[in-house]
mmCIF file as gemmi writes it, N, C-alpha and C atoms, coordinates in Angstrom:
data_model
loop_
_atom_site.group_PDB
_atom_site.id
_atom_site.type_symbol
_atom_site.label_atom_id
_atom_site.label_alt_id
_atom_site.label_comp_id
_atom_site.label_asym_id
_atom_site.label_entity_id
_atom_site.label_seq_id
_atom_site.pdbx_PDB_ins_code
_atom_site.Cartn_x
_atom_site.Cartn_y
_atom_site.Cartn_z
_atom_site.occupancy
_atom_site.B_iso_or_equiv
_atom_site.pdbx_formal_charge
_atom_site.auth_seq_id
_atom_site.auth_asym_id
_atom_site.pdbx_PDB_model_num
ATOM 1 N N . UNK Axp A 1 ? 107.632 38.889 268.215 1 0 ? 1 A 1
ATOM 2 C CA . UNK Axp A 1 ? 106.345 38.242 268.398 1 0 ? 1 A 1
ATOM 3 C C . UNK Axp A 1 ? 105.245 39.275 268.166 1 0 ? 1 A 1
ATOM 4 N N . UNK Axp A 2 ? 104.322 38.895 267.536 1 0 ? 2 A 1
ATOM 5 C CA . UNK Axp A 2 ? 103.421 40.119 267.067 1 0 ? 2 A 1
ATOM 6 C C . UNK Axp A 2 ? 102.34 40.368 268.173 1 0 ? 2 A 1
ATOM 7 N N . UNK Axp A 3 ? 101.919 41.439 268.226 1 0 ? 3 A 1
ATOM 8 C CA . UNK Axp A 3 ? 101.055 42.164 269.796 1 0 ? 3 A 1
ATOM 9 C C . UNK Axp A 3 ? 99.787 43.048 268.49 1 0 ? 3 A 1
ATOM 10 N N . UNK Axp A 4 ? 98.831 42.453 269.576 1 0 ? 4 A 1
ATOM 11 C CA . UNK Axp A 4 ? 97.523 43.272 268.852 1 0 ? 4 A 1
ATOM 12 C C . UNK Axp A 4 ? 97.901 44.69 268.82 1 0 ? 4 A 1
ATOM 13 N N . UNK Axp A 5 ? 97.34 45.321 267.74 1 0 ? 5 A 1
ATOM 14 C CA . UNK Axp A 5 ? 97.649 47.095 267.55 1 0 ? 5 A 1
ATOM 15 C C . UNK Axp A 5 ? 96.597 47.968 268.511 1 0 ? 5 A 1
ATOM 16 N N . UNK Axp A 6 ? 95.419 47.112 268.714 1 0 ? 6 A 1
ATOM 17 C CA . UNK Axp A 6 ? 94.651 47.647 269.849 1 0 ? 6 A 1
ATOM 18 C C . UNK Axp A 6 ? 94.142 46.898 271.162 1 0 ? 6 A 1
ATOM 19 N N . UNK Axp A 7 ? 93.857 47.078 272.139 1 0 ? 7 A 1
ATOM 20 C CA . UNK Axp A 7 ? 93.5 46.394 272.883 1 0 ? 7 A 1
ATOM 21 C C . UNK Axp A 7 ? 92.382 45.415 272.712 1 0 ? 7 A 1
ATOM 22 N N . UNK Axp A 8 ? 92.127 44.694 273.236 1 0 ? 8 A 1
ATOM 23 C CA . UNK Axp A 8 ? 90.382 43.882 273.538 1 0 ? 8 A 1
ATOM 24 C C . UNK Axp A 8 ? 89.982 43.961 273.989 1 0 ? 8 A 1
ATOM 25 N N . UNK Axp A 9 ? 88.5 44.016 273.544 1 0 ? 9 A 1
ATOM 26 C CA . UNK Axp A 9 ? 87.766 44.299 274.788 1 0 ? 9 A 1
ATOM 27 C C . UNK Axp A 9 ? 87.149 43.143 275.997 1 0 ? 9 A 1
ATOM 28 N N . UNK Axp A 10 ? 86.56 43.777 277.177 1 0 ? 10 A 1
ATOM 29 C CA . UNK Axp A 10 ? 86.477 42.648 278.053 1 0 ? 10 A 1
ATOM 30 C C . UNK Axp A 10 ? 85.764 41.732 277.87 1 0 ? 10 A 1
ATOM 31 N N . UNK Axp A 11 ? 84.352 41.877 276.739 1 0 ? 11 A 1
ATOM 32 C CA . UNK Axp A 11 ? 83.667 41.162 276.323 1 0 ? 11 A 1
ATOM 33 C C . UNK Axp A 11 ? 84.883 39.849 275.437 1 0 ? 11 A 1
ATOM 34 N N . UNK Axp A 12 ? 85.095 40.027 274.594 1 0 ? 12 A 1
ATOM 35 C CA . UNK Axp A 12 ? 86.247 39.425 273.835 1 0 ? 12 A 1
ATOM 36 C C . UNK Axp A 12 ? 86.927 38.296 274.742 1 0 ? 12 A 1
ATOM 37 N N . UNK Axp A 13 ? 87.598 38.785 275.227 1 0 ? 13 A 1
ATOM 38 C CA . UNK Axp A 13 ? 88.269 37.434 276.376 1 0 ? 13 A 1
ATOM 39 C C . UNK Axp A 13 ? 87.28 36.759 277.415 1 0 ? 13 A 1
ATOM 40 N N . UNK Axp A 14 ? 86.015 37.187 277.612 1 0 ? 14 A 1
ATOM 41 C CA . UNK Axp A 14 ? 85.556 36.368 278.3 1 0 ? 14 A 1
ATOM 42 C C . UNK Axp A 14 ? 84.191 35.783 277.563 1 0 ? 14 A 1
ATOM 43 N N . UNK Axp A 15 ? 84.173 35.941 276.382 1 0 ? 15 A 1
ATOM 44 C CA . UNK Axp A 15 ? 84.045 34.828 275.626 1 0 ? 15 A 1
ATOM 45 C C . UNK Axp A 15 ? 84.524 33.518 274.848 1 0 ? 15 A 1
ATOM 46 N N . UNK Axp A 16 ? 86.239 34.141 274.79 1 0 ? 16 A 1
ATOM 47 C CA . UNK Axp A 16 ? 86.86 33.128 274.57 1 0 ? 16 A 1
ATOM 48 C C . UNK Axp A 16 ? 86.839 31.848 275.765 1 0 ? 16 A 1
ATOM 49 N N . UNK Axp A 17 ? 86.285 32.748 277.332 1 0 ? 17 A 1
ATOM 50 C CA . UNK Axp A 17 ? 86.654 31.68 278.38 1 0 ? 17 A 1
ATOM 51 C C . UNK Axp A 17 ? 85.505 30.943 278.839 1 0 ? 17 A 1
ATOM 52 N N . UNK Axp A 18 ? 84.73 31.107 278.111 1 0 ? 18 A 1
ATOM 53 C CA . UNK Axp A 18 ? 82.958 30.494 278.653 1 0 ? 18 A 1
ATOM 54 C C . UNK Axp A 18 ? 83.243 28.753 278.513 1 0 ? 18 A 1
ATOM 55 N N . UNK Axp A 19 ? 84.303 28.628 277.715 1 0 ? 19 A 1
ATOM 56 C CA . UNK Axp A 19 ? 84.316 26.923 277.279 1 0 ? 19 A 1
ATOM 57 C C . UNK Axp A 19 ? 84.913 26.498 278.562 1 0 ? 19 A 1
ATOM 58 N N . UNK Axp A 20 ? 85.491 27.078 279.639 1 0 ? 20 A 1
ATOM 59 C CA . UNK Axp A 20 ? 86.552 26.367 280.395 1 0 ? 20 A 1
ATOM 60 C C . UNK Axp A 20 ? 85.691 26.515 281.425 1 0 ? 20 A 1
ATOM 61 N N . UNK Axp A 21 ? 85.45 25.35 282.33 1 0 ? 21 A 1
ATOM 62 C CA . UNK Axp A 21 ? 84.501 24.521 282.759 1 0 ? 21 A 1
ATOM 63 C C . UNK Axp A 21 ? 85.166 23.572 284.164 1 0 ? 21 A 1
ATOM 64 N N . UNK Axp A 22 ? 84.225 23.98 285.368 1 0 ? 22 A 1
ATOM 65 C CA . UNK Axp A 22 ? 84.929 23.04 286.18 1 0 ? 22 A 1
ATOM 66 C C . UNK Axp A 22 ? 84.271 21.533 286.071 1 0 ? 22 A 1
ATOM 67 N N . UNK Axp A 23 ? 85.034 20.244 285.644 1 0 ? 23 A 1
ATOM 68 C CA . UNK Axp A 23 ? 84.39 19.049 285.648 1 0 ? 23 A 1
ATOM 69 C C . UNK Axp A 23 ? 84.793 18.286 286.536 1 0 ? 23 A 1
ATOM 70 N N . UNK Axp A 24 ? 83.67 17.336 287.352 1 0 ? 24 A 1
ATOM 71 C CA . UNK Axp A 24 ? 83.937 16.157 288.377 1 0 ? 24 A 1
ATOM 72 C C . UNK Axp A 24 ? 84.625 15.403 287.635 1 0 ? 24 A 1
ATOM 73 N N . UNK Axp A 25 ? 85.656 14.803 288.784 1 0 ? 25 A 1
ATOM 74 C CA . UNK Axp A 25 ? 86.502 13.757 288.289 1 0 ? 25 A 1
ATOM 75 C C . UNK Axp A 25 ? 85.811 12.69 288.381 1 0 ? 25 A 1
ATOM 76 N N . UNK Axp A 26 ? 86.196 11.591 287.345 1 0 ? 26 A 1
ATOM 77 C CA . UNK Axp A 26 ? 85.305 10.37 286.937 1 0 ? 26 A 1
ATOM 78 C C . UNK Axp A 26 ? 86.012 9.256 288.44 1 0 ? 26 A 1
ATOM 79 N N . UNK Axp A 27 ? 85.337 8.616 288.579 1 0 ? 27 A 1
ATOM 80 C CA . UNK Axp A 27 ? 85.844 7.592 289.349 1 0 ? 27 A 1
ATOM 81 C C . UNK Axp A 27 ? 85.081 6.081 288.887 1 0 ? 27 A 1
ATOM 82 N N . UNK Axp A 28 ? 86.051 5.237 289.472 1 0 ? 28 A 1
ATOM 83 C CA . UNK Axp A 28 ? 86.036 4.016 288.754 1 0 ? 28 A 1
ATOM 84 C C . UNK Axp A 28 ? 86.181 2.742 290.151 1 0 ? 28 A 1
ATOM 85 N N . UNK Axp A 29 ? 85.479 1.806 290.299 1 0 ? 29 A 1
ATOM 86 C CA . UNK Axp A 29 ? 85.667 1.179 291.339 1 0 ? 29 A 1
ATOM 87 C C . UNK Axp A 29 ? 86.824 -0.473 290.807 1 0 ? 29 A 1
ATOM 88 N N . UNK Axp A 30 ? 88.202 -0.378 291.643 1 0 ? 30 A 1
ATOM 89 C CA . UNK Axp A 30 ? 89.456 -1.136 291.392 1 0 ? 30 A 1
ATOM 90 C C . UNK Axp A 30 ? 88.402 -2.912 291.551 1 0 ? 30 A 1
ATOM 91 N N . UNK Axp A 31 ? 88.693 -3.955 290.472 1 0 ? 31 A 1
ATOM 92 C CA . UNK Axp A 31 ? 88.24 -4.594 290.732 1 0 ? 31 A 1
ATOM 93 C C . UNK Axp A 31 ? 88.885 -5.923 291.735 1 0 ? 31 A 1
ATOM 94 N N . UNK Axp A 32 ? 90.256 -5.377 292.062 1 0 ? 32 A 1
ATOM 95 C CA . UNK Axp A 32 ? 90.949 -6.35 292.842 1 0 ? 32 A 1
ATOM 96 C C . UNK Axp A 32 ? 90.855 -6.213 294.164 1 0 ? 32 A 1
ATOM 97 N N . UNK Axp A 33 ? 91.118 -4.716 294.558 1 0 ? 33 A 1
ATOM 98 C CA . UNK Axp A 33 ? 90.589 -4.404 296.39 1 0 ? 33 A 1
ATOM 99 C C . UNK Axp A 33 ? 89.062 -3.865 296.542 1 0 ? 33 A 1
ATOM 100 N N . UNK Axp A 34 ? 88.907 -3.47 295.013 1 0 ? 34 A 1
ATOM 101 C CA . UNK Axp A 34 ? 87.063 -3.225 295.36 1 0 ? 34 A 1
ATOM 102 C C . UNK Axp A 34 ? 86.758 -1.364 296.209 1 0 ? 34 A 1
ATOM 103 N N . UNK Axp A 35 ? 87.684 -0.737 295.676 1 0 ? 35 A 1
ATOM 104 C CA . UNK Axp A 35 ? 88.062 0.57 296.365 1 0 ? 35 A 1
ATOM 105 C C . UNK Axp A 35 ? 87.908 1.567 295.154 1 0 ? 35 A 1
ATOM 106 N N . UNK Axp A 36 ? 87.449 2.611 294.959 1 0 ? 36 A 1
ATOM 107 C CA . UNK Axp A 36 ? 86.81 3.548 294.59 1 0 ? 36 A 1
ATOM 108 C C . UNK Axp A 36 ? 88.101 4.25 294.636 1 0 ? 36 A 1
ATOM 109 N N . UNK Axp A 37 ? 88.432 4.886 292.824 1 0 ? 37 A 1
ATOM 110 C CA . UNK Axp A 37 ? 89.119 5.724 293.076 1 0 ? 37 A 1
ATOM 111 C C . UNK Axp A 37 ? 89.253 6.869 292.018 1 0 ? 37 A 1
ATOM 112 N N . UNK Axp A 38 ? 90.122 7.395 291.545 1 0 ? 38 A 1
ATOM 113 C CA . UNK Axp A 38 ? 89.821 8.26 290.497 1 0 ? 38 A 1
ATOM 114 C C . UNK Axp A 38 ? 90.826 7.925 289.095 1 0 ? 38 A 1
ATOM 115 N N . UNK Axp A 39 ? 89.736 7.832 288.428 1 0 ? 39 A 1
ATOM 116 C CA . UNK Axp A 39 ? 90.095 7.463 287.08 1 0 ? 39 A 1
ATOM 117 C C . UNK Axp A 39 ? 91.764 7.686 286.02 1 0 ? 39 A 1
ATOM 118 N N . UNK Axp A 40 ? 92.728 6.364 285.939 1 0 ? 40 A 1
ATOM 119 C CA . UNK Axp A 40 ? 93.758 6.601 285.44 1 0 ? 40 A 1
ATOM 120 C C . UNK Axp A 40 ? 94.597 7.255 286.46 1 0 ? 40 A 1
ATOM 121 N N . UNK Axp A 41 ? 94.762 6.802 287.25 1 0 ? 41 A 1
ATOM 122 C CA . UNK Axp A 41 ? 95.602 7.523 288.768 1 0 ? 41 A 1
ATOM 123 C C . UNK Axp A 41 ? 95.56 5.956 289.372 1 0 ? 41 A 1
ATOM 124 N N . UNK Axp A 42 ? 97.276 5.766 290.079 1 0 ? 42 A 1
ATOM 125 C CA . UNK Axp A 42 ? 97.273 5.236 290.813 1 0 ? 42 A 1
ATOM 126 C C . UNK Axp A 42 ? 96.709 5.365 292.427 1 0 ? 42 A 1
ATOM 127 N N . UNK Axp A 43 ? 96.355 4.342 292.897 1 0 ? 43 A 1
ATOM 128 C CA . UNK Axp A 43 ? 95.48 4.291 294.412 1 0 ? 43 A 1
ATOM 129 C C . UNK Axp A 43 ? 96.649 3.521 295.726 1 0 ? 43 A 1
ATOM 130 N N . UNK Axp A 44 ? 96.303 3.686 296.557 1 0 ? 44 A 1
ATOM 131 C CA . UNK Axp A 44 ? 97.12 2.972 297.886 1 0 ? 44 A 1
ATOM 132 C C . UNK Axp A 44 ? 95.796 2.156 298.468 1 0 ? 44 A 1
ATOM 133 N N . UNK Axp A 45 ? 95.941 0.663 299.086 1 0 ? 45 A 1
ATOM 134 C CA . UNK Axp A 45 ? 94.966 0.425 299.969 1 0 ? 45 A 1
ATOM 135 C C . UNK Axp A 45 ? 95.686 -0.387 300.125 1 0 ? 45 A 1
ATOM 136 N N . UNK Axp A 46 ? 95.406 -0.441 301.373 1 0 ? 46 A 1
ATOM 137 C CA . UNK Axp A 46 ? 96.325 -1.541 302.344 1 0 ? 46 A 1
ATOM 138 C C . UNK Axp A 46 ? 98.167 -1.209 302.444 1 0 ? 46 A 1
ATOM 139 N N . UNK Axp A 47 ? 98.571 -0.145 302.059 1 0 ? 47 A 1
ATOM 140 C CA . UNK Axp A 47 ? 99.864 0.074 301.966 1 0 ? 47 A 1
ATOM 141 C C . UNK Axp A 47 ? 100.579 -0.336 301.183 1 0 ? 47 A 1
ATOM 142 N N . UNK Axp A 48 ? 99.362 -0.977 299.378 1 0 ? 48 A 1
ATOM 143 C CA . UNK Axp A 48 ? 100.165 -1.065 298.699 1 0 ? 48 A 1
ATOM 144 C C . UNK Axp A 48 ? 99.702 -0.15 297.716 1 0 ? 48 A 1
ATOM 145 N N . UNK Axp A 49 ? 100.69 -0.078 296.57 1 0 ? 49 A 1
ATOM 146 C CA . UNK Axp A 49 ? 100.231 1.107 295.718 1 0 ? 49 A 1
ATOM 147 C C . UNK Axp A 49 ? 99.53 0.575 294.4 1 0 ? 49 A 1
ATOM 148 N N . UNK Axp A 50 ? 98.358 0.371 293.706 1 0 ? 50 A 1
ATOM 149 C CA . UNK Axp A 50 ? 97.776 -0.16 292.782 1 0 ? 50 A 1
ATOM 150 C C . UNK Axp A 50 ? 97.32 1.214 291.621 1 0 ? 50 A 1
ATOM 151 N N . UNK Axp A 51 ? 97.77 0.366 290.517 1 0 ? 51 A 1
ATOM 152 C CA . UNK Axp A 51 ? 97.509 0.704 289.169 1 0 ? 51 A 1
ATOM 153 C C . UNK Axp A 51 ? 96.675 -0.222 288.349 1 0 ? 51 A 1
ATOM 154 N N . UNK Axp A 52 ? 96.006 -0.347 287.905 1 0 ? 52 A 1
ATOM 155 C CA . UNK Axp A 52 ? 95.133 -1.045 286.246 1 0 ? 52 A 1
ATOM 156 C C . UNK Axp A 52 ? 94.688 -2.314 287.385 1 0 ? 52 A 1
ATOM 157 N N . UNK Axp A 53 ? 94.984 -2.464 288.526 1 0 ? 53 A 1
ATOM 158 C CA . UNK Axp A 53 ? 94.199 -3.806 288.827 1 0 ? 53 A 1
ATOM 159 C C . UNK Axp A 53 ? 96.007 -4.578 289.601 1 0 ? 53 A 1
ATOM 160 N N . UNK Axp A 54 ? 96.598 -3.739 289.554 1 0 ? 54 A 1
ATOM 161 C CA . UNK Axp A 54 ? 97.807 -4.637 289.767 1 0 ? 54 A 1
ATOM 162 C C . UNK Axp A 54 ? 98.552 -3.595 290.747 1 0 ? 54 A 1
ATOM 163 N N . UNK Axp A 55 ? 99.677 -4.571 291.365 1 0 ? 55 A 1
ATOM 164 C CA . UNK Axp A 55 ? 100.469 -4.281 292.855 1 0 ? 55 A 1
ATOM 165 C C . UNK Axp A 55 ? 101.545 -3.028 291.927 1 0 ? 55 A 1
ATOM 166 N N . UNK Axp A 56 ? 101.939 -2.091 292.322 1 0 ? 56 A 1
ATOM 167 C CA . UNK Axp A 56 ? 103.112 -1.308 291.392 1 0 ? 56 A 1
ATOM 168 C C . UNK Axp A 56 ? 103.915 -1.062 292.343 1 0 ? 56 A 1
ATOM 169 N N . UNK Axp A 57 ? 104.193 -0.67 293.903 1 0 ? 57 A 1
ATOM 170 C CA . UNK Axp A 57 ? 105.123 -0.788 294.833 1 0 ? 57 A 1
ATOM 171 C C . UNK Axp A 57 ? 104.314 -1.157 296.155 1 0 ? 57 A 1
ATOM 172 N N . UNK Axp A 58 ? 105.201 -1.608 296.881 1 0 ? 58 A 1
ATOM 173 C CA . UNK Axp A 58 ? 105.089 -2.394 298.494 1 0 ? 58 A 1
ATOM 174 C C . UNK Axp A 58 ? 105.343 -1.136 299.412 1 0 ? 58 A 1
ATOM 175 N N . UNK Axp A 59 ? 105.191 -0.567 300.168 1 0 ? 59 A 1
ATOM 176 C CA . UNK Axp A 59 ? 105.467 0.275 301.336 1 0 ? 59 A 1
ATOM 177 C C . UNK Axp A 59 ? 106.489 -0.896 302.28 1 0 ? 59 A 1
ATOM 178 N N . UNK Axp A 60 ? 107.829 -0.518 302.234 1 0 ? 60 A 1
ATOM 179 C CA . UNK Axp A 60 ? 109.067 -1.08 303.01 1 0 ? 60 A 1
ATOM 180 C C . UNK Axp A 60 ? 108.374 -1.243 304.715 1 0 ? 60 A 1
ATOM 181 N N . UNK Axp A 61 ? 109.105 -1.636 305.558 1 0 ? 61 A 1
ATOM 182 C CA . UNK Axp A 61 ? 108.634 -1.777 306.649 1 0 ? 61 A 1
ATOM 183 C C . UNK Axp A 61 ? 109.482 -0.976 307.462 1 0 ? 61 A 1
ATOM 184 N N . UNK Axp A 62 ? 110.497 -0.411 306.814 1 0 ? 62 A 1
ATOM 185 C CA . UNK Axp A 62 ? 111.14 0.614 307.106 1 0 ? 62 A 1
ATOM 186 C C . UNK Axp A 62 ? 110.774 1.882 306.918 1 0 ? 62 A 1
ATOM 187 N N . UNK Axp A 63 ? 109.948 1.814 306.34 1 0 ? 63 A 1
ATOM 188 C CA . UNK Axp A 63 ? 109.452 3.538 305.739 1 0 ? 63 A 1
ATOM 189 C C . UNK Axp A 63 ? 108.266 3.37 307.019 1 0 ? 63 A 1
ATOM 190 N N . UNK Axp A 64 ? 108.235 5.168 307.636 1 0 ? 64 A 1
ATOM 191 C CA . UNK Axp A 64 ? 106.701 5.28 308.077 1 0 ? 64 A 1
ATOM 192 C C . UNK Axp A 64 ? 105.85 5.896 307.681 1 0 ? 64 A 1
């Protein structure tokens, strides 16, 4: 694997890193329970687990 013949300098790498950026996560309000959550991630409310607007698992009544 090939390795630079000289080092870099510190300027150098921390210009490559000026692009990387902390960003707020988007959030999106579910239009079936009406609950605020974060964008493309499943949510829980009410002990069930919701995706796109729809039920994706039940919490057992056995589980605590």
């Amino acid at each position: 694997m090939p390795n630079p013949k000289r080092r870099h300098s510190q300027q150098r790498s921390a210009k490559r890193r000026t692009h990387y950026k902390a960003v707020a996560a988007t959030l999106s309000v579910d239009g079936t329970t009406g609950e605020t959550h974060v964008r493309h991630r499943a949510h829980v409310s009410e002990g069930k687990l919701f995706y796109r607007g729809q039920v994706v698992a039940e919490k057992s009544p056995i589980q605590k």
